[in-house]
PyMOL CGO cylinders between C-alpha atoms (Angstrom):
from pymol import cmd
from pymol.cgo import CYLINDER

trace = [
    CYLINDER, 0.00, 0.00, 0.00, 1.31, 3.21, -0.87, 0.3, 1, 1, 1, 1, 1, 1,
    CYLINDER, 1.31, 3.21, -0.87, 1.76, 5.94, 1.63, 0.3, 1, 1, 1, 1, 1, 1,
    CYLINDER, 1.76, 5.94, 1.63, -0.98, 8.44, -0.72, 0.3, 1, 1, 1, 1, 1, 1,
    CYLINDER, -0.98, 8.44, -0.72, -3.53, 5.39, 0.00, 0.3, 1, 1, 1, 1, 1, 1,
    CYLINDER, -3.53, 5.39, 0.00, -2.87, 5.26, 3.63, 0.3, 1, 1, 1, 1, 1, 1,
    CYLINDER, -2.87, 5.26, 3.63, -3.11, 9.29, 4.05, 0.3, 1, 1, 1, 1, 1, 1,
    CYLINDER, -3.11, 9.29, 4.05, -6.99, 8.92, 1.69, 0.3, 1, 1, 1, 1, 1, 1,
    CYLINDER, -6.99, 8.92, 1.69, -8.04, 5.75, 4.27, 0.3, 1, 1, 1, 1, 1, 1,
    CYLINDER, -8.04, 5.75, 4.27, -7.03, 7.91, 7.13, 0.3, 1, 1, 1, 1, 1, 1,
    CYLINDER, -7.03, 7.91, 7.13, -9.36, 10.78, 5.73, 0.3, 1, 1, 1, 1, 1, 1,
    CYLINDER, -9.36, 10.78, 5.73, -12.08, 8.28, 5.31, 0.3, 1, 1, 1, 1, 1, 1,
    CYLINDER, -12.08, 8.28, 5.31, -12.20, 6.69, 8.34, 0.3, 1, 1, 1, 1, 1, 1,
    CYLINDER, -12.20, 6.69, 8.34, -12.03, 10.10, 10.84, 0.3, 1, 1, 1, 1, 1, 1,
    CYLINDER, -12.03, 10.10, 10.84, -14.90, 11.13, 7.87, 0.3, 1, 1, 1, 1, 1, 1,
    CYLINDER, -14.90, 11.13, 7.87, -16.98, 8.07, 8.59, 0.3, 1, 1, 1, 1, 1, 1,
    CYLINDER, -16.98, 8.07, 8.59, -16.23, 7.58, 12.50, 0.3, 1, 1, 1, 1, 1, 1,
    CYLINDER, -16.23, 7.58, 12.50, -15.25, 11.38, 13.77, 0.3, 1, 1, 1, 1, 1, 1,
    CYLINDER, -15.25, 11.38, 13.77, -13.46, 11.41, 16.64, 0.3, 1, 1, 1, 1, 1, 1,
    CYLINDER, -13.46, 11.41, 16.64, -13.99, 13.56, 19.39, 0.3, 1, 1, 1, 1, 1, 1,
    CYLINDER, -13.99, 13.56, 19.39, -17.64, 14.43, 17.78, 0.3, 1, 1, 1, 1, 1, 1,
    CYLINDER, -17.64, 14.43, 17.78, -20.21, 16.01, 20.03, 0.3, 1, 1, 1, 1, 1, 1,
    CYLINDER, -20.21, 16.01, 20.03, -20.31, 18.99, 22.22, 0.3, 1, 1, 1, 1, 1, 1,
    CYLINDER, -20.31, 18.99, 22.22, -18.85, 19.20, 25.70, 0.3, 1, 1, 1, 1, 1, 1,
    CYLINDER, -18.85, 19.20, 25.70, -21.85, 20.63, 28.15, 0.3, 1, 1, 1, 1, 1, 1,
    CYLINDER, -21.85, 20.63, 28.15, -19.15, 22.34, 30.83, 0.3, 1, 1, 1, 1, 1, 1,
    CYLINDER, -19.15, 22.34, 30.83, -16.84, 24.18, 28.20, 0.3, 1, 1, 1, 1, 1, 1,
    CYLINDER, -16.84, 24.18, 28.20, -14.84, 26.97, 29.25, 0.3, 1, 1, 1, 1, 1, 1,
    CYLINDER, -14.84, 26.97, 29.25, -14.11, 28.27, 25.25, 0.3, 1, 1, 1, 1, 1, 1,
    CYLINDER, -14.11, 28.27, 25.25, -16.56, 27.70, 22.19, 0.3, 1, 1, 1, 1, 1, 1,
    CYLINDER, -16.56, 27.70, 22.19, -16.43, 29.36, 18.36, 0.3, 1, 1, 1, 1, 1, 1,
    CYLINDER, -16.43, 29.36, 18.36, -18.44, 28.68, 15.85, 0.3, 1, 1, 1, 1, 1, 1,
    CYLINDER, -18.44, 28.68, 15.85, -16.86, 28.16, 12.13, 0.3, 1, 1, 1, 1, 1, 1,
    CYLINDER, -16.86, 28.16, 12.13, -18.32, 28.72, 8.31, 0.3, 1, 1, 1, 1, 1, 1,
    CYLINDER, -18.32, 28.72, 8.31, -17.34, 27.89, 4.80, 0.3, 1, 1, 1, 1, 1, 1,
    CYLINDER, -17.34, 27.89, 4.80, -19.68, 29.38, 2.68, 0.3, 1, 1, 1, 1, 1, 1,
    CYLINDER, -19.68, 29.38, 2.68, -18.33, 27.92, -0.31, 0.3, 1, 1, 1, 1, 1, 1,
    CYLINDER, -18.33, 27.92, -0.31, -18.42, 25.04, 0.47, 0.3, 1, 1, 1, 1, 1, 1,
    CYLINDER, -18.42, 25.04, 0.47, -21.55, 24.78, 3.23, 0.3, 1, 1, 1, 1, 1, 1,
    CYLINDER, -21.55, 24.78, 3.23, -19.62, 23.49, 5.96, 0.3, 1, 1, 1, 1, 1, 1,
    CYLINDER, -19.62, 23.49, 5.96, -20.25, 24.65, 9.46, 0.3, 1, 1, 1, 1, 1, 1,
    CYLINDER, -20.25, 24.65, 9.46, -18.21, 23.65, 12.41, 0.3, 1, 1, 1, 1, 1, 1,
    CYLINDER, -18.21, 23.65, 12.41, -18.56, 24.66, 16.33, 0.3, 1, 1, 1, 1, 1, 1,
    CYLINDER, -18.56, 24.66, 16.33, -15.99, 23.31, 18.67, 0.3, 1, 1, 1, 1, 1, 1,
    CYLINDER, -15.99, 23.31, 18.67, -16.01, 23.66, 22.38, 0.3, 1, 1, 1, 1, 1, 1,
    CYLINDER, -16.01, 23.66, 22.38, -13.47, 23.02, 24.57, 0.3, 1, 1, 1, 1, 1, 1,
    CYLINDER, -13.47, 23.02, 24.57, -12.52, 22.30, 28.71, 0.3, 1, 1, 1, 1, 1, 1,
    CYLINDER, -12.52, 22.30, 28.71, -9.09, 24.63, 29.70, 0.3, 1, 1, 1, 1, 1, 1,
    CYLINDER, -9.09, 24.63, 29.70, -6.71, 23.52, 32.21, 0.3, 1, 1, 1, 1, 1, 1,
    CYLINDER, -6.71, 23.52, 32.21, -4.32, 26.46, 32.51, 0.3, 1, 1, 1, 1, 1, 1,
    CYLINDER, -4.32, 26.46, 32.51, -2.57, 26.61, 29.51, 0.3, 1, 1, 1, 1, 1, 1,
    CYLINDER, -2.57, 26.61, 29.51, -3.77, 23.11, 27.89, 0.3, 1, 1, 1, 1, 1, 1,
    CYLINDER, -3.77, 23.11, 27.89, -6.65, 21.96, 26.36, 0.3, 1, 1, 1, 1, 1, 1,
    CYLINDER, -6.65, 21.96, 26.36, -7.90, 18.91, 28.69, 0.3, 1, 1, 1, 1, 1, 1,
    CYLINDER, -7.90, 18.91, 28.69, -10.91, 18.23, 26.32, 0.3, 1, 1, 1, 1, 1, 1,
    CYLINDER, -10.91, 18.23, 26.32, -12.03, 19.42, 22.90, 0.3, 1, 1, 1, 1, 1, 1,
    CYLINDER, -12.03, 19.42, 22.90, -14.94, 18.55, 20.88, 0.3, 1, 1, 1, 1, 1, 1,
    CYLINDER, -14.94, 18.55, 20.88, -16.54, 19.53, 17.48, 0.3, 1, 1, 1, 1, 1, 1,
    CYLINDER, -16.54, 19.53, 17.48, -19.96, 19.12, 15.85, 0.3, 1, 1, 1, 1, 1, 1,
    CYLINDER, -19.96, 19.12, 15.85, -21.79, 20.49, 12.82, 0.3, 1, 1, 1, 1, 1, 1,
    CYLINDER, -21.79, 20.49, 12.82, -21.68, 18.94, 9.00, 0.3, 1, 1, 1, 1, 1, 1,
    CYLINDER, -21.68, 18.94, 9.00, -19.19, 19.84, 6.62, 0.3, 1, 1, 1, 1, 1, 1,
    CYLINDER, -19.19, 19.84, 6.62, -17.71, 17.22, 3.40, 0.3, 1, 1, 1, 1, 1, 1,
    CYLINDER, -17.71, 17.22, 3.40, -15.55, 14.75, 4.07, 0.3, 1, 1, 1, 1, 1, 1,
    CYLINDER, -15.55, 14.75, 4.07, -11.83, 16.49, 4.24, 0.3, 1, 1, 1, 1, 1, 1,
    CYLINDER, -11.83, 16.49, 4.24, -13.49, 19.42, 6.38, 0.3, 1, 1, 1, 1, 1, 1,
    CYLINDER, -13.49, 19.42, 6.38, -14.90, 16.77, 9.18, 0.3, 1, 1, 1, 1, 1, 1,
    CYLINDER, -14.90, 16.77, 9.18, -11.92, 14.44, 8.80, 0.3, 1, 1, 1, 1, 1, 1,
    CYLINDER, -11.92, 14.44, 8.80, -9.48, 17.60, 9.29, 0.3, 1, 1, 1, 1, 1, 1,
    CYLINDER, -9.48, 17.60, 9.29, -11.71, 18.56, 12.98, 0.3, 1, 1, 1, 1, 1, 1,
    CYLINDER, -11.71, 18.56, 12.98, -11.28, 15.07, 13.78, 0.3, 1, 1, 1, 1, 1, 1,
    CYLINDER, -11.28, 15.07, 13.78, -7.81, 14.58, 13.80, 0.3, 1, 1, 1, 1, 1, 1,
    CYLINDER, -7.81, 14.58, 13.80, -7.21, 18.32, 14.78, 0.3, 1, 1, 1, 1, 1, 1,
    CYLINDER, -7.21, 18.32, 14.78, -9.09, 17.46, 18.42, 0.3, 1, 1, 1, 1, 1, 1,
    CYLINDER, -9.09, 17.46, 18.42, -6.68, 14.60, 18.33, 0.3, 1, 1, 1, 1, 1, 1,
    CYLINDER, -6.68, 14.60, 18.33, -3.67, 16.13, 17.79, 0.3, 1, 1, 1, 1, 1, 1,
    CYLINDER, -3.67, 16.13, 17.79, -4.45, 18.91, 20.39, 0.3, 1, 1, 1, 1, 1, 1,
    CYLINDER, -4.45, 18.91, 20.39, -5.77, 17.30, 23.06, 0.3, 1, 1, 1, 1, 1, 1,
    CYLINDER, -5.77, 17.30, 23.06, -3.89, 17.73, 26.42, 0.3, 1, 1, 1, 1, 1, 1,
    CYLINDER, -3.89, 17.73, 26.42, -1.57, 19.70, 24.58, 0.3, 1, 1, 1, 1, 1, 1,
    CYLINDER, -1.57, 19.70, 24.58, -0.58, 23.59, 26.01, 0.3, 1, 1, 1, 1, 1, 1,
    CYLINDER, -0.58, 23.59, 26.01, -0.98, 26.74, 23.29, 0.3, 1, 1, 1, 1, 1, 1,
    CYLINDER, -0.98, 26.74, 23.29, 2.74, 26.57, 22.46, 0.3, 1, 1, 1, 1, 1, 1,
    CYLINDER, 2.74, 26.57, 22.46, 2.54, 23.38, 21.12, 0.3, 1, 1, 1, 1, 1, 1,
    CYLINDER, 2.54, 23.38, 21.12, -0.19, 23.98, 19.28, 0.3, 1, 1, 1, 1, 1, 1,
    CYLINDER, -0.19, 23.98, 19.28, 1.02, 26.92, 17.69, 0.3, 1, 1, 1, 1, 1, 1,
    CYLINDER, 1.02, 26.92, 17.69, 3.61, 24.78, 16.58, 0.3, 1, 1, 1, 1, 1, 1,
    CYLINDER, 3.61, 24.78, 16.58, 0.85, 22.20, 15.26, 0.3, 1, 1, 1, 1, 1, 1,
    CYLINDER, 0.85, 22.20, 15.26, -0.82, 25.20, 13.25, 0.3, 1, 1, 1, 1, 1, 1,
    CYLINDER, -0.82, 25.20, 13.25, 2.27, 26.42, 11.71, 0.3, 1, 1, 1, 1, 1, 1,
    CYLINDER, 2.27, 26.42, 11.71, 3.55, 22.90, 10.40, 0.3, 1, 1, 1, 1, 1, 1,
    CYLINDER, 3.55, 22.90, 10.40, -0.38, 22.11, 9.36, 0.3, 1, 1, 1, 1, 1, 1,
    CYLINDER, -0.38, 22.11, 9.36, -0.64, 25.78, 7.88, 0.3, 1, 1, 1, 1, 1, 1,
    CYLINDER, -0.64, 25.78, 7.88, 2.67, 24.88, 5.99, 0.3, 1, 1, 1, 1, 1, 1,
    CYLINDER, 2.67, 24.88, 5.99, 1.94, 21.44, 4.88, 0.3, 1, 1, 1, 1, 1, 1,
    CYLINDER, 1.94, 21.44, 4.88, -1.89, 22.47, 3.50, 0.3, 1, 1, 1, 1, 1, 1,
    CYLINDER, -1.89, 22.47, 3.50, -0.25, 26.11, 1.86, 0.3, 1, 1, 1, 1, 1, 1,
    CYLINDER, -0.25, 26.11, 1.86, 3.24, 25.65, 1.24, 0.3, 1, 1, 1, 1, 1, 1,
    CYLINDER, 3.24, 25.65, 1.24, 4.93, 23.96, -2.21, 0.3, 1, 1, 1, 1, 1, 1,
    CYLINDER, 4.93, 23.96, -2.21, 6.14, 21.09, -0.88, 0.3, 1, 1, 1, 1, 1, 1,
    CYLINDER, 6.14, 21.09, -0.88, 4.00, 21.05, 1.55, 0.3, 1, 1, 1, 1, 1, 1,
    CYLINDER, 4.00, 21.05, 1.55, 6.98, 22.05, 4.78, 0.3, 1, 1, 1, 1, 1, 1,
    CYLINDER, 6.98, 22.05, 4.78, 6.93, 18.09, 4.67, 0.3, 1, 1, 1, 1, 1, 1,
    CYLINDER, 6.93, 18.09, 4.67, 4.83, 16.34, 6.63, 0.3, 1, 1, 1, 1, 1, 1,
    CYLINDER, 4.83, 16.34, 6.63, 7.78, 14.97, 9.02, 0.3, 1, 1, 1, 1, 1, 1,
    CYLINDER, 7.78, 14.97, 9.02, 6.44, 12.98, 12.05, 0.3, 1, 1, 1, 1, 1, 1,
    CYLINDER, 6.44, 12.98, 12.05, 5.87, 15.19, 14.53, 0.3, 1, 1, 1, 1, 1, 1,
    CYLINDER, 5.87, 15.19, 14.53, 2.70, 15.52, 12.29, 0.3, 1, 1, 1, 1, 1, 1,
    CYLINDER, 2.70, 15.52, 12.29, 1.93, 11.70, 13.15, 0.3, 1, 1, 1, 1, 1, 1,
    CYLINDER, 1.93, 11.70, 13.15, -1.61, 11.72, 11.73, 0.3, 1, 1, 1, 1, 1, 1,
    CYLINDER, -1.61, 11.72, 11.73, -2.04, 14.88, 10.44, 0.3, 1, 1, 1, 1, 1, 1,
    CYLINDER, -2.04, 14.88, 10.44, -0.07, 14.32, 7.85, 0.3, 1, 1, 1, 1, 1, 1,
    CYLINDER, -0.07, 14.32, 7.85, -2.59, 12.72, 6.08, 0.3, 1, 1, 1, 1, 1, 1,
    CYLINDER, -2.59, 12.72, 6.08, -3.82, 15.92, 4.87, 0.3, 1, 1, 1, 1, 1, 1,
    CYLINDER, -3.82, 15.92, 4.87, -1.20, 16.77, 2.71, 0.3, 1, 1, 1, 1, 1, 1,
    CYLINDER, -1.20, 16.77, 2.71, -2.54, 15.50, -0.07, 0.3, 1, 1, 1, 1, 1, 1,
    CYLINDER, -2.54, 15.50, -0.07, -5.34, 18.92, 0.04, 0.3, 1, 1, 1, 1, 1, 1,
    CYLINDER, -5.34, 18.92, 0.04, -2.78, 21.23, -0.66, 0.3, 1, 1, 1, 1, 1, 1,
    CYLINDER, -2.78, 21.23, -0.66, -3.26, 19.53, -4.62, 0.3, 1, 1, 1, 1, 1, 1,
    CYLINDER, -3.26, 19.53, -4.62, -6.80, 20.82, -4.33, 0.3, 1, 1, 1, 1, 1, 1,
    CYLINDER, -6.80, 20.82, -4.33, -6.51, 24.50, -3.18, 0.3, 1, 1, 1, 1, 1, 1,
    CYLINDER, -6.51, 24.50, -3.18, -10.22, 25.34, -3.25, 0.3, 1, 1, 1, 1, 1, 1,
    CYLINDER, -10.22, 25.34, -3.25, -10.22, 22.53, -0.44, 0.3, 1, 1, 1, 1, 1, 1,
    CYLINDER, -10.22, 22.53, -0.44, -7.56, 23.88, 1.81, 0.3, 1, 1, 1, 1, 1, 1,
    CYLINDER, -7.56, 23.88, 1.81, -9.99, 26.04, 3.15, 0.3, 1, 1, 1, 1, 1, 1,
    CYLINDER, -9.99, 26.04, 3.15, -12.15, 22.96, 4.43, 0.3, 1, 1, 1, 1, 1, 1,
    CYLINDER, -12.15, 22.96, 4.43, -9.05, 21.41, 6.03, 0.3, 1, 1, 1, 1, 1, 1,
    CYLINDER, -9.05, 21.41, 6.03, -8.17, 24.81, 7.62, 0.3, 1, 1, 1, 1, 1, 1,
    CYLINDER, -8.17, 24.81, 7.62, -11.52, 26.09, 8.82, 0.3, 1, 1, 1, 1, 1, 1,
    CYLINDER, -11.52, 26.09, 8.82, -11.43, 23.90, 12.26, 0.3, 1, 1, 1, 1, 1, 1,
    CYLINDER, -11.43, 23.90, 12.26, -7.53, 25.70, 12.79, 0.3, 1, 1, 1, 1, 1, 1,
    CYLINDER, -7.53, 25.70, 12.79, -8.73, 29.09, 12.50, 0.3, 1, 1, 1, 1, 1, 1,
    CYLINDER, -8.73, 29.09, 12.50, -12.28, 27.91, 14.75, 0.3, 1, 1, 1, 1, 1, 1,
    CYLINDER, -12.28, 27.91, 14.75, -9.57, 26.57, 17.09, 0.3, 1, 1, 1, 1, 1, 1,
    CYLINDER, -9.57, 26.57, 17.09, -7.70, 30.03, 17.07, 0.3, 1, 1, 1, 1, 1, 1,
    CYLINDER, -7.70, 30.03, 17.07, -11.25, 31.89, 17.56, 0.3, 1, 1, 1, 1, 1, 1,
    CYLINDER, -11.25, 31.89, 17.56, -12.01, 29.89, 20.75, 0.3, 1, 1, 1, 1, 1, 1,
    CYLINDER, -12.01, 29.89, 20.75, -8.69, 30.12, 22.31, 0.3, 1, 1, 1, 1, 1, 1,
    CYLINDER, -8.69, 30.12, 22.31, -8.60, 34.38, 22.24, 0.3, 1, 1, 1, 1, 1, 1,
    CYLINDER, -8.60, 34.38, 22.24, -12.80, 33.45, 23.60, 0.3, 1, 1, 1, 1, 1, 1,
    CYLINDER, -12.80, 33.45, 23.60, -13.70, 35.44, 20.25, 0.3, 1, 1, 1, 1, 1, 1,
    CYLINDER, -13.70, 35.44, 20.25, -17.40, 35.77, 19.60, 0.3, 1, 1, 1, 1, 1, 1,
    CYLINDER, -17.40, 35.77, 19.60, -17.08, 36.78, 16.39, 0.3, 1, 1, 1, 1, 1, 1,
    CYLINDER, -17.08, 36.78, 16.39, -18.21, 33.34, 13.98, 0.3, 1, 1, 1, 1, 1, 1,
    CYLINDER, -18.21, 33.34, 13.98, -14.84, 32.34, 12.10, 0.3, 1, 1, 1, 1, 1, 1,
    CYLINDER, -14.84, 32.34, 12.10, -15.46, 32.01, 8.17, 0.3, 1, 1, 1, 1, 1, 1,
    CYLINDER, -15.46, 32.01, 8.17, -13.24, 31.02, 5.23, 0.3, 1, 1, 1, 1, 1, 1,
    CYLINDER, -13.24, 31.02, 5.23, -14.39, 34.03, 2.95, 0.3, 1, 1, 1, 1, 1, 1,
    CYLINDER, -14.39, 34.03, 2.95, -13.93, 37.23, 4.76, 0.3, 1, 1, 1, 1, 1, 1,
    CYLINDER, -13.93, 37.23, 4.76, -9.90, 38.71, 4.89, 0.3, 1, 1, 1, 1, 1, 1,
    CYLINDER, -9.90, 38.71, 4.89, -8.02, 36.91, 7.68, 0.3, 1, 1, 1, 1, 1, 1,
    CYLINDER, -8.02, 36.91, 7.68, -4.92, 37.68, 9.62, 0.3, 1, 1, 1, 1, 1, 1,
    CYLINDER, -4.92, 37.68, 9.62, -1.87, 36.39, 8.71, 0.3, 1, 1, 1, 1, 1, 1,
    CYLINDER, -1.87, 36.39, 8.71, -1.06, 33.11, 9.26, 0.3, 1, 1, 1, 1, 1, 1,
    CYLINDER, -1.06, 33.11, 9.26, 1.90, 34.16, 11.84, 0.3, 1, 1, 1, 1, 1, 1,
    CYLINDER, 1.90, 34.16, 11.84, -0.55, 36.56, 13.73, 0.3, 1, 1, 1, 1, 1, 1,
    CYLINDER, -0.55, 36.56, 13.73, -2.77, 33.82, 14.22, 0.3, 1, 1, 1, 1, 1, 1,
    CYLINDER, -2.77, 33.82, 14.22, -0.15, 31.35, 15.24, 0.3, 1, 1, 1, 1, 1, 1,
    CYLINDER, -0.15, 31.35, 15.24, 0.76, 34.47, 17.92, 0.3, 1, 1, 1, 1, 1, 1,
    CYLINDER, 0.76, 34.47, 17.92, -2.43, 34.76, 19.44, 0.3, 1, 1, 1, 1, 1, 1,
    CYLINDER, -2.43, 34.76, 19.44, -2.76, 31.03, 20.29, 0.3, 1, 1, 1, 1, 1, 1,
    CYLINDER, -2.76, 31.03, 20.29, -0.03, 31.49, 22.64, 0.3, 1, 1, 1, 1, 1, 1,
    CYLINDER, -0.03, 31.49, 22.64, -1.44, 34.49, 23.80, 0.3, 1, 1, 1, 1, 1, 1,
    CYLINDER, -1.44, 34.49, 23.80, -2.25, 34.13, 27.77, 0.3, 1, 1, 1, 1, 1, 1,
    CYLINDER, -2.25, 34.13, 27.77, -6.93, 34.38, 28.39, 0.3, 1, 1, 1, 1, 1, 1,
]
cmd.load_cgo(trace, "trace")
């Protein structure tokens, strides 16, 4: 099996089973997420312990790399502090943007499997849109995150995820 087939099974299977799907009752951050384009919507709520996330989940409908990307995204960041994650964003925000994607080296583990978007660039913004919700809930923004309006720069978004509440 190549690795491309691995990466498109991985998609599949956090499309079909989500992980980390639902929405957590006692939540201490929330932000709600749009693609017009493409119709997905995305909330994601999330339990703070200090500076780490000690539970994270997502619901809404979106297609299949936009769902599969939230999925593996409350994975990856679970129990992890904002520095780390801003580190997660920047390699993800490299590997979906970037020519050559900033290979997808193993820190990545599963995310990785999304490289394979940045061939599609009107569906980067799917696999991106539960980042930037991610981003929104951390600074406890209220204003709804969507995929078509200007956006800050990908290194003053990484900057506010480290940013202290």
């Amino acid at each position: 099996m190549e690795l491309k087939d691995l990466y498109r099974d991985v998609i599949l299977d956090h499309n079909r089973v989500p992980r980390n799907f639902g929405r957590l009752d006692a939540a201490d951050a929330h932000a709600e997420g749009h693609n017009p384009l493409c119709g997905d919507r995305l909330t994601l709520t999330l339990k703070l312990a200090g500076e780490r996330i000690e539970d994270i989940r997502f619901e809404g409908h979106g297609c299949a790399i936009s769902t599969a990307s939230a999925s593996l995204m409350t994975e990856a960041v679970k129990g992890k502090d904002r520095a780390t994650i801003r580190g997660l964003f920047d390699r993800v925000h490299a590997l979906l943007t970037e020519p050559g994607g900033g290979a997808a080296g193993a820190e990545l583990g599963k995310l990785a499997a999304l490289s394979g978007v940045r061939e599609f660039p009107a569906r980067v913004k799917c696999a991106s849109l539960c980042w930037h919700t991610l981003n929104a809930a951390l600074a406890s923004s209220a204003t709804p995150v969507t995929t078509e309006l200007p956006d800050e720069a990908p290194s003053a978004l990484g900057e506010r995820l480290t940013e202290k509440r």
